[in-house]
Every structure is written in structure tokens, then in C-alpha cells.
PATOR-599422 format. One record per residue (C-alpha): residue in one letter; residue number from 1; y, z, x. Coordinates in steps of 0.25 Angstrom, whole numbers, plus 5000, padded with zeros to 4 digits. Last residue first. Layout:
N
REC;A;NUM;Y;Z;X
...
END
This chain:
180
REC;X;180;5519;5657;4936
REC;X;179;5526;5646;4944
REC;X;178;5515;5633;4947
REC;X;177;5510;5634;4961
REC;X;176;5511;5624;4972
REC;X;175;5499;5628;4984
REC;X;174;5503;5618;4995
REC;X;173;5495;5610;5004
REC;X;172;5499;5599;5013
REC;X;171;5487;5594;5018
REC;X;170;5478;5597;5031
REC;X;169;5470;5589;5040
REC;X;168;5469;5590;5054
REC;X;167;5473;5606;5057
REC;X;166;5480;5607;5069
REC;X;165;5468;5610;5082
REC;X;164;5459;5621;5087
REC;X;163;5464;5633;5077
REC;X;162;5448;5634;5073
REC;X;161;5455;5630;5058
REC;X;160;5462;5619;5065
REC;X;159;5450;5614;5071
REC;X;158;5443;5615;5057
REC;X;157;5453;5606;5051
REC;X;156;5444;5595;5045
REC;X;155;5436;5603;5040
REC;X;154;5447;5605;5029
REC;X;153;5450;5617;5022
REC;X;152;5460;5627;5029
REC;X;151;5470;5618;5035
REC;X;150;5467;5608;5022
REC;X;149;5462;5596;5016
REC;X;148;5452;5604;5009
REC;X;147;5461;5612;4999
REC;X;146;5455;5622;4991
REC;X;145;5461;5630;4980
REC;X;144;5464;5642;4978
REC;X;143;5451;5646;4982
REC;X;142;5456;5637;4995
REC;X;141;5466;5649;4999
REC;X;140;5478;5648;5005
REC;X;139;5486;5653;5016
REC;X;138;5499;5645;5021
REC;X;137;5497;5634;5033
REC;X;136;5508;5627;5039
REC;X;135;5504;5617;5050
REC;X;134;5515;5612;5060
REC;X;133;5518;5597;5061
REC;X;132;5534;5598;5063
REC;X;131;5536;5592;5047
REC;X;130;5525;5604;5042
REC;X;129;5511;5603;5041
REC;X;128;5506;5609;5028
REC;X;127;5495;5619;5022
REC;X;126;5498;5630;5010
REC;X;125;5514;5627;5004
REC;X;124;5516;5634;4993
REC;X;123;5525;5626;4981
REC;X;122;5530;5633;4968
REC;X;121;5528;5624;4958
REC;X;120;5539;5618;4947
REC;X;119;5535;5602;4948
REC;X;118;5547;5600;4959
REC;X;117;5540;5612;4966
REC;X;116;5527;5603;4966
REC;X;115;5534;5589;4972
REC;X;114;5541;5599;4984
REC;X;113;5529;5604;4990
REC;X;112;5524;5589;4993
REC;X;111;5535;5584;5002
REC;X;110;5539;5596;5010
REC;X;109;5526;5599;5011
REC;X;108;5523;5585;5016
REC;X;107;5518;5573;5007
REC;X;106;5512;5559;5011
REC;X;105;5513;5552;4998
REC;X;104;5506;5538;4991
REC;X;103;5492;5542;4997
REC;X;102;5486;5530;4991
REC;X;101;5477;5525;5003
REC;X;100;5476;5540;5008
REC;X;99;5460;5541;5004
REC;X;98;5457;5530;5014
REC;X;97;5469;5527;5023
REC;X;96;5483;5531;5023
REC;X;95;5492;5526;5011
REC;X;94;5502;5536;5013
REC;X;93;5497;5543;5025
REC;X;92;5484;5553;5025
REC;X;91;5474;5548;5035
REC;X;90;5488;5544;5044
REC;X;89;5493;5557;5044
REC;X;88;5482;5564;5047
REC;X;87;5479;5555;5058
REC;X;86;5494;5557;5064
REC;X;85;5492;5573;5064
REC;X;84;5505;5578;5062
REC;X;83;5502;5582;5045
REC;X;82;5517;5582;5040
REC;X;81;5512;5573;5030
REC;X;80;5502;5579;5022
REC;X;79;5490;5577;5014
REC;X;78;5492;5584;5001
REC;X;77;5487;5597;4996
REC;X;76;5489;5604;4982
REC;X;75;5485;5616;4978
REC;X;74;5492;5618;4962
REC;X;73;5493;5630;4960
REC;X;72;5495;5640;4945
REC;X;71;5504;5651;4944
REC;X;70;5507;5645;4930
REC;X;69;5495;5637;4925
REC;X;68;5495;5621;4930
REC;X;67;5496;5611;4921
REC;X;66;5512;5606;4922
REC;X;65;5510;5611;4936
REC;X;64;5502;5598;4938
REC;X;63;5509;5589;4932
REC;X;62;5522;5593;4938
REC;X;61;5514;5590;4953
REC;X;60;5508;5577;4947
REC;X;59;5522;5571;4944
REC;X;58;5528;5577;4958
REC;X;57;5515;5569;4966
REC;X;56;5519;5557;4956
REC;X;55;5534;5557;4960
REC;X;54;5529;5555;4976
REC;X;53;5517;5547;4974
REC;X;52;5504;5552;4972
REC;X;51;5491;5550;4981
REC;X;50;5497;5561;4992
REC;X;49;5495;5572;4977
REC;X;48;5481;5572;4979
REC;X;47;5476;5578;4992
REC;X;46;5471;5590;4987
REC;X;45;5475;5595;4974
REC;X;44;5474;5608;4967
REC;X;43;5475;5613;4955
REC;X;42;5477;5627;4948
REC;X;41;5476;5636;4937
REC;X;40;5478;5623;4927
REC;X;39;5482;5623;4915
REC;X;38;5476;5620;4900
REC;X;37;5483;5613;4890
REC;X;36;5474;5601;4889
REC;X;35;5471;5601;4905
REC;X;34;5464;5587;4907
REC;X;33;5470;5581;4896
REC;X;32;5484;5585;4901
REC;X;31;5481;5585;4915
REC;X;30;5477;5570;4911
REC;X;29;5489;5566;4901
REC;X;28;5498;5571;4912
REC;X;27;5495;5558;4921
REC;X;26;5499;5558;4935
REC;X;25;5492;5570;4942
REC;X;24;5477;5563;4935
REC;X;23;5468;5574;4931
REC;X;22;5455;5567;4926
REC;X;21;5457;5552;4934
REC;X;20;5464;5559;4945
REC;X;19;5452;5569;4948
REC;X;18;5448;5581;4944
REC;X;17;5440;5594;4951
REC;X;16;5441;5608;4945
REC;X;15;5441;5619;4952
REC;X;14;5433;5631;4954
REC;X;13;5425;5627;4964
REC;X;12;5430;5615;4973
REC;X;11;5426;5600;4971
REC;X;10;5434;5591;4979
REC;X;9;5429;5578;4979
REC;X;8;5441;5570;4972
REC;X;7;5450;5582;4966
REC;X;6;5461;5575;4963
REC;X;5;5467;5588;4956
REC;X;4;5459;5600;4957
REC;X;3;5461;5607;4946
REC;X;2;5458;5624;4945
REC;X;1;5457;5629;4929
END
């Protein structure tokens, strides 16, 4: 079974959506009663993990390996904070506008990756701006699991992808797997 945690409107084949009130990253009684005891082969979460706070984001990474298989990922993407692009920035600042009203975090890679290898997975960075404002990208592959707010995905970077401009929106995007 592939999860998409937060789903909202996303809807991609082969996985299935749920939202806070079915699979909440706070309450164990939900994965439990969601899972039974069942695992996952995989989750992923698009810009999620910015609307907890520091201690939470950790509590919902230990959930989340708790009930994913071994070898299992978890494809998590937030916005990030090393992003150069002043607009950016603003649109996804802790308690920015419109959907970043709660954002409660503004994480990094060297922010983020570390509350999954506290929870016991190993951590591979995919997308990510870096402290000097260069952009890192590592192969992936969407049937992996899809990620629009990213290099690759979003129409919003087509520039970039014509190598005419920086990408405009990406996210810090890591692949955190569970040891086998």
C-alpha cells in the first residue's frame, strides 16, 4: 500500500489519498486504526510537515517509520528556506499568506533531514537550495512518487527546465528510507 499523507487535491494512481481527519501525523490511534497491523510500502507528503511545529514534525517522522515496511520511503517535500528568491520567501514564511497562515516552521536540509535520522531512517537529499543560494538536484523518479512542487514537476519552472532562468518554485525534497 502507497499513502499519501495530506493529500488535499492530489490524487496520483496507485496511491492512496488521506487527509488529516483519516491519518492524522499526531494521533497513533489513527494509523493504528487506519493500518490494523498492516505497514506501508511507502508514503509520501508534500508540503505537510511546515504546518507542525518543531517537536511535532519529529513525533510524526517516529510515527511514520513505526508503520512503514523495512526498506520502505517516506518522499517528503517542504517549502524551503534557503530558497534566494525574495517572493518565494515571502509566499511561504511562517505565517505568510493564504495557505502559509499556520506554517509554524520554515525548514532547510540541514533543519529537516535531521528530525528523520533522529526517527531511525537513512536520509537522501533529492532537490534543495543550499546556504549560498546554489540548487542541488539528485535523480528521481515521480513513479516513485510524485512531487508537484518541484524542479522536475511544476509548471511553474518551465524556464528553468529550458535552462532560461533559476527554477521559481521548488521544495526541499528528500527520500528518507526506513533500514531494511
Amino acid at each position: 500500500m502507497r499513502v499519501i499523507l495530506g493529500a488535499g487535491e492530489q490524487r496520483w494512481p496507485g496511491w492512496v489519498p488521506t487527509q488529516q481527519a483519516t491519518l492524522d501525523l499526531l494521533n497513533p490511534a489513527s494509523f493504528e486504526q487506519f493500518f490494523g497491523r498492516g505497514l506501508a510500502d511507502a508514503f509520501l507528503c508534500e508540503h505537510v510537515w511546515e504546518h507542525l511545529w518543531r517537536e511535532e514534525g519529529a513525533q510524526a517522522a517516529r510515527l511514520v517509520f513505526q508503520y512503514l515496511k523495512p526498506g520502505g520511503r517516506l518522499r517528503v517535500a517542504v517549502p524551503d528556506g534557503h530558497h534566494p528568491d525574495p517572493a518565494y520567501q515571502a509566499l511561504v514564511a511562517v505565517g505568510g499568506p493564504g495557505p502559509a497562515h499556520d506554517h509554524r516552521v520554515l525548514y532547510t536540509l540541514e533543519t529537516f533531514a535531521p528530525l528523520f535520522t533522529a526517527a531511525g531512517f537513512t536520509v537522501e537529499p533529492l532537490e534543495w537550495w543550499d546556504a549560498g543560494g546554489t540548487f542541488h538536484q539528485q535523480p528521481w523518479s515521480p513513479d516513485d512518487g510524485p512531487v508537484y512542487r518541484t524542479a522536475r514537476l511544476d509548471h511553474r519552472n518551465e524556464a528553468w527546465r529550458r535552462g532560461q532562468r533559476p527554477p521559481g518554485f521548488t521544495s526541499v525534497l528528500l527520500d528518507v528510507v526506513k533500514p531494511g
